[in-house]
Residue, then its C-alpha position, 0 to 999 in steps of 0.5 A: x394675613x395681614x394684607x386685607x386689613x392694612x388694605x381696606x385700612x386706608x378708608x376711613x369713614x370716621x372723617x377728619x377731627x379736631x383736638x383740644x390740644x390737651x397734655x394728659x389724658x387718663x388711664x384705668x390700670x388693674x393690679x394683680x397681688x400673686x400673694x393673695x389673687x386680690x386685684x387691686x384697680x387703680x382708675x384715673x390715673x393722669x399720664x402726660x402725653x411726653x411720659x407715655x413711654x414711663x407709663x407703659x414700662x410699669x409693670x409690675x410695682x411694690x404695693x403696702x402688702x407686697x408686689x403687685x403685676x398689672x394685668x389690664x390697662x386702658x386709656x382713655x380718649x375723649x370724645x365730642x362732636x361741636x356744631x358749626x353752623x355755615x351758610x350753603x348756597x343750595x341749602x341756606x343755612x346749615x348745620x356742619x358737625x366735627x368730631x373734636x379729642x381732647x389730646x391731639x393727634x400725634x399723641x394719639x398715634x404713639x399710644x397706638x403705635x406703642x400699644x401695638x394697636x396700628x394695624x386695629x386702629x387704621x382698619x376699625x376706621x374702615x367700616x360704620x358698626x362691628x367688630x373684629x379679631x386681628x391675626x395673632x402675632x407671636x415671638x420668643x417672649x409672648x403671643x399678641x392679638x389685637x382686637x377693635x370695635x366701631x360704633x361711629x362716630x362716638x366710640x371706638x374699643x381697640x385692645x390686645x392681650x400677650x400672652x407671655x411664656x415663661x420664665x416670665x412674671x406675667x401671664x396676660x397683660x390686655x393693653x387697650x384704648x378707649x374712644x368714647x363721647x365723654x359729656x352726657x348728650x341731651x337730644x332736644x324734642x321740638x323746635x319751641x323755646x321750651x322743646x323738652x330733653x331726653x337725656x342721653x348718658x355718655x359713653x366715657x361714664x357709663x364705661x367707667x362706672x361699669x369698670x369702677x365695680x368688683x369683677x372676678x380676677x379671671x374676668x379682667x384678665x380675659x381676652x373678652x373683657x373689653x367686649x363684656x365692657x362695650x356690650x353692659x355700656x351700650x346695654x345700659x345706654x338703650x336702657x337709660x335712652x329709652x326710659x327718657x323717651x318713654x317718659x317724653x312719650x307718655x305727655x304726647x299721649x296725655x295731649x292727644x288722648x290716643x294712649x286709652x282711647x278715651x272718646x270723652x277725650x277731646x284735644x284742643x290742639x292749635x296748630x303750633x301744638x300738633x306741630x310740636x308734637x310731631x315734631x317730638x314724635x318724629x324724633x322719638x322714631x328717629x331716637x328709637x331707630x338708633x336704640x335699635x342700631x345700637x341693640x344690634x351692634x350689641x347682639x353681634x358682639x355677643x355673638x363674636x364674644x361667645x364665638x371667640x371663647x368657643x375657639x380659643x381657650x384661655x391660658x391655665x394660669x401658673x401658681x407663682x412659689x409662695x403665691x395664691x393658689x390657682x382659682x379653680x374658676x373656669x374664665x370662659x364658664x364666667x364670662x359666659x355667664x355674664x354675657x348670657x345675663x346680657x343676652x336675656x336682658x338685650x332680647x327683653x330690650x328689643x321687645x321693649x323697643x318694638x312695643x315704643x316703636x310701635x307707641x310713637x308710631x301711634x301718636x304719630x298716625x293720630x297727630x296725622x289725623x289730627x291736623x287732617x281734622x284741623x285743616x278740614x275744620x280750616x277749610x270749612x271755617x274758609x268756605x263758610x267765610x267764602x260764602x259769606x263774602x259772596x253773598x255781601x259781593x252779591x248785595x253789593x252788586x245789587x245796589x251798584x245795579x240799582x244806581x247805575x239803572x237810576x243813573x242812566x234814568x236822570x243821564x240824558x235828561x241831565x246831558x240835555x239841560x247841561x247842553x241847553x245851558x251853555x251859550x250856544x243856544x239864542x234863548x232870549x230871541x224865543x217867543x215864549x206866546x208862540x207855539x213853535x219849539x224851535x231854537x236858533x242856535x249861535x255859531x259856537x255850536x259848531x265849536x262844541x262839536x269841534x272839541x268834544x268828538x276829538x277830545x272823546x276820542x282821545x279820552x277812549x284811546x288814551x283808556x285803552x292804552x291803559x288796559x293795554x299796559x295793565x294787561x302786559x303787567x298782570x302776564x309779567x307778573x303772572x309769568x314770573x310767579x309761574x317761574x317761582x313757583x316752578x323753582x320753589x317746586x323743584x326745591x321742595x322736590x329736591x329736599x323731599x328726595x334727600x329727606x326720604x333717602x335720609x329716612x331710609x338711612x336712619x329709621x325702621x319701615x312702618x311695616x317691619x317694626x319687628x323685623x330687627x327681633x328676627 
């Protein structure tokens, strides 16, 4: 039976990481006193990666008020994503992200190993979101099934619990690990240099807060335990995410004025300000479509939760001689109830998240129209400016009309009295008394002639070849910006294709903001 999981365990769409390289890593154990049923919690406890094998043989101890029988551990495996920035031929500059333990690897694998955790950890790597129950595995000392969930990339639950048979001391001992983002995150809105925050809590401390408070003895010793864990801890992130978003939200609406409808209300918006705020809204549907994610992983691991305690009933517990009496609390009964606590409180969180959902897609809209409004303001202050410089273009071809007509009145006069005083003319053997017009002309007349047309000529050809060379430059130039521009349209094509698969990915459709409720 286990084939199919070692199988499809070799996928790993987790992807490579780094390491911190560091020598410890910390531990949450859980005491049971038989003398009393007291659980005594011993949290952040520090164990050396070359001491896992002293860590794991302590099983039972002797406490203050008598021997003490460790029913729960878990350890615990830091987790960060770093952003490395890397130039791409394609795509310029971009934004490459890895995920980063603090312990490495091989310390890594022999917990695991050690743990009985392999087959769990190798197949929980092979798929995004969910969770699974392994095979169970049994031999003459006790009965060992394995758990896992997966929420990639930042947590990762893997558990198992062995049942013992007697004559041994211990009924159930659950053994797990737990891979979660450890810095609280912060999710920035906006590209400005005072783009606001949402806060983020991280996976590892809302964990261990959660397991930090009083459970009853019969919940920490349930196979469940984990589940009931992972699911409070994604319950309480959606909660605290979206409070933020709420928050950054509500500033959106004061600076559009779409939140009351408010018709006195006139935004006075630049063009970086509606930027801005889009690109905040924009962000809140993304930061939104993730709660949603992450509220269906929760749905589903209550449901699994309720479906294993449903199949399989939890081991009466042995009354030790001279111990506490045997809890006549049911498990299955308890943790059921604390689960159907989470379920009511999950439903009212997915309407909370359609109801922001459909808020963020408001402002959204309203910000489209906004700039709508602000470009057509644009192009009317253009046009107006266009019709502006046309007329002043037009008055200005009036008067250059004005002095080209007058120009053309004085040029033959002026070609004339310029021709008549050059030397070429014998204006000293003229009669002024005689009633003839006539003038001699002298021989360099004819030189006049000679070396005007030629040079005429020579000017109106050496004019056309000039527009000739004008005119092959204006076609290159105007092939080469068609050439750009053609280039620059296929980039912006290319992006908006990966932008909208991106967008498919990753964001909840316009039209089904509650389809995830159903």
């Amino acid at each position: 039976m286990e084939d199919i999981y070692r199988n499809l365990g070799v996928i790993n769409f987790w992807g490579d990481h780094e390491s911190l390289n560091e020598t410890s890593f910390q531990v949450t154990q859980y005491w049971l006193r038989p003398s009393d049923g007291a659980i005594i919690p011993e949290d952040g406890k520090v164990v050396s990666t070359d001491r896992i094998d002293e860590w794991l043989q302590g099983t039972v101890r002797h406490g203050p008020k008598g021997r003490e029988i460790l029913i729960a551990r878990y350890a615990f495996v830091e987790i960060s994503v770093q952003e490395r920035r890397k130039l791409s031929k394609s795509a310029g500059q971009v934004v490459e992200k890895k995920k980063v333990t603090n312990i490495p690897d091989s310390a890594i694998k022999e917990i695991v190993k050690k743990l009985g955790l392999k087959l769990a950890h190798d197949y929980a790597k092979s798929w995004i979101t969910g969770v699974t129950a392994l095979p169970p595995v049994s031999d003459q000392h006790a009965t060992r099934q394995a758990f896992a969930v997966s929420y990639a990339p930042k947590f990762l639950a893997l558990w198992s619990q062995s049942r013992f048979k007697p004559p041994s001391v211990h009924e159930t001992i659950t053994s797990g690990m737990f891979f979660a983002e450890a810095s609280d995150g912060t999710k920035k809105m906006g590209q400005s240099g005072n783009g606001s925050r949402i806060e983020k809590p991280g996976y590892l401390r809302v964990l261990k807060q959660i397991m930090q408070a009083p459970w009853h003895r019969e919940i920490h010793m349930h196979t469940m335990f984990p589940v009931f864990l992972t699911a409070a801890c994604f319950s309480m992130q959606v909660a605290g995410t979206q409070e933020g978003i709420k928050k950054e939200l509500r500033e959106v609406e004061s600076q559009t004025g779409y939140h009351n409808f408010d018709r006195e209300h006139k935004p006075s918006l630049d063009w970086e300000d509606l930027g801005e705020l889009s690109r905040k809204s924009n962000g809140h549907a993304t930061l939104l479509a993730n709660l949603a994610r992450k509220s269906k992983t929760t749905e589903t691991l209550l449901s699994f939760a309720f479906k294993t305690m449903n199949k399989d009933r939890q081991p009466k517990r042995r009354q030790k001689n001279g111990g506490a009496p045997v809890p006549t609390v049911n498990g299955n009964d308890l943790l059921r109830n604390h689960l159907s606590v989470l379920q009511d409180r999950l439903a009212m969180q997915d309407l909370d998240i359609a109801y922001t959902l459909r808020r963020v897609q408001v402002q959204i809209d309203a910000l489209f129209h906004l700039v709508t409004e602000t470009d057509s303001l644009a192009n009317l202050q253009l046009s107006k400016s266009t019709k502006d410089l046309a007329f002043f273009s037009y008055r200005d071809a009036s008067s250059m009309k004005t002095l080209a007509v007058v120009t053309m009145l004085f040029l033959p006069g002026s070609f004339v009295s310029a021709l008549f005083s050059t030397n070429c003319f014998e204006w000293d053997n003229v009669d002024l008394r005689s009633s003839s017009i006539g003038v001699n002309v002298t021989p360099q007349f004819g030189l006049y002639w000679v070396v005007t047309i030629p040079l005429t000529l020579l000017t109106f050809v050496a004019y056309f070849i000039w527009l000739w060379v004008q005119k092959r430059e204006r076609e290159r130039s105007f092939a080469e910006l068609e050439k750009r521009q053609a280039a620059e349209a296929e980039a912006l094509e290319t992006q908006a294709k990966r932008l909208s698969s991106q967008r498919r990915l990753t964001m909840l459709p316009k039209d089904s903001t509650m389809s995830f409720l159903a």
